[in-house]
Steps between C-alpha positions, in 0.01 A plus 500: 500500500475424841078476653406558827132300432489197312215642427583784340792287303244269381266806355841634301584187396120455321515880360866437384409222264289751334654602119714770550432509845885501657514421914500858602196593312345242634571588859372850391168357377490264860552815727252739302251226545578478872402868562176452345179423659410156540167587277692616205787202479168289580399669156809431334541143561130419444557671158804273421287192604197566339740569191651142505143318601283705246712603203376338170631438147345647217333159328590664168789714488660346889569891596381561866134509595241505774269379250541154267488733227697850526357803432730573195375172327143553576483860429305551187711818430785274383586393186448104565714406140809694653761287742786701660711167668732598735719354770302596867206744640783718521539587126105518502506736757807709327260438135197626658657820656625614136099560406598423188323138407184356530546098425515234753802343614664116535733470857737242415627462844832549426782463199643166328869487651690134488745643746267535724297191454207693399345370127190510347286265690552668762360870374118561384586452127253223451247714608600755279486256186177391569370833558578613133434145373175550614463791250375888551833605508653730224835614691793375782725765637778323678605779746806350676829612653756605236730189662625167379259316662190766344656449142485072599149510570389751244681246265294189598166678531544655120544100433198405675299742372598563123254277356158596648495843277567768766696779471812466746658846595776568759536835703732743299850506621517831679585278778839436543625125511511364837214737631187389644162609423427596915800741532446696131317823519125567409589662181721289368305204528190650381686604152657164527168337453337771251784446302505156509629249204448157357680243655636385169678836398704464794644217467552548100 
């Protein structure tokens, strides 16, 4: 694609390494910003920054905050001895939309995968052990992607987990394998978790 401002090539070039972001979406994004008043792409960006500068990690369950403790975890509506763990503050956000549970949540940061380099130090699972260690909780729903690399980790937290007494349940499998928790429908998930099982039936 040939630019006419470096400029403007430069701008594409920063939208286009956005996921799923291709380079002609990109140069859509980059002109409908162009036609817009300088007050409202002033708006935009500031959001953006103030994003990156200000954004804070939940010091107990490391989903996305403003605060240094989120409002799920310190809302006394919540049933405190309940931990839904799941991959990002995507699947929270997908969770929360079903209306259909009231615990708190665990944000691993992401999914053990060898291939990828990615193991368990490198995921919140420590934090997650201590957390029932530390006693006061009576149930872990691991809520992960029906995938090889969800079935890994489930795997290694039911290890890490199986002696401290809780009960350790895993989403039903309405979800078909290979689908992840951010692209399944409200319903589905909701019934997923309702209808949730012990870890050790399902691998039985």
């Amino acid at each position: 694609m040939n630019f006419s401002s470096k400029l403007l090539e430069q701008a594409v070039a920063e939208f286009g390494r956005l996921p799923g972001v291709g380079q002609k979406t990109a140069l859509r994004l980059v002109l409908h910003l162009l036609k817009q008043p300088e007050t409202e792409v002033s708006r935009f960006t500031e959001a953006l920054d103030r994003l990156k500068r200000e954004i804070r990690y939940c010091a107990t369950c490391h989903n996305v905050s403003d605060t240094a403790i989120c409002g799920i975890c310190a809302s006394p509506k919540r049933d405190g001895g309940l931990i839904c763990v799941v991959e990002d503050t995507r699947d929270v956000m997908a969770i929360e939309n079903t209306d259909q549970y009231q615990g708190g949540y665990h944000v691993l940061g992401g999914l053990i995968s060898p291939m990828d380099g990615v193991g368990p130090s490198d995921l919140q699972i420590d934090s997650l052990v201590k957390r029932v260690e530390a006693g006061g909780i009576h149930e872990v729903i691991v809520a992960l992607s029906a995938t090889m690399e969800g079935d890994t980790t489930i795997f290694y937290l039911y290890k890490k987990l199986k002696d401290f007494g809780v009960q350790i349940s895993t989403i039903a499998r309405g979800i078909a394998f290979g689908g992840e928790l951010e692209y399944v429908d409200e319903v589905t998930l909701g019934r997923s978790i309702a209808t949730r099982v012990p870890y050790e039936r399902s691998i039985a």
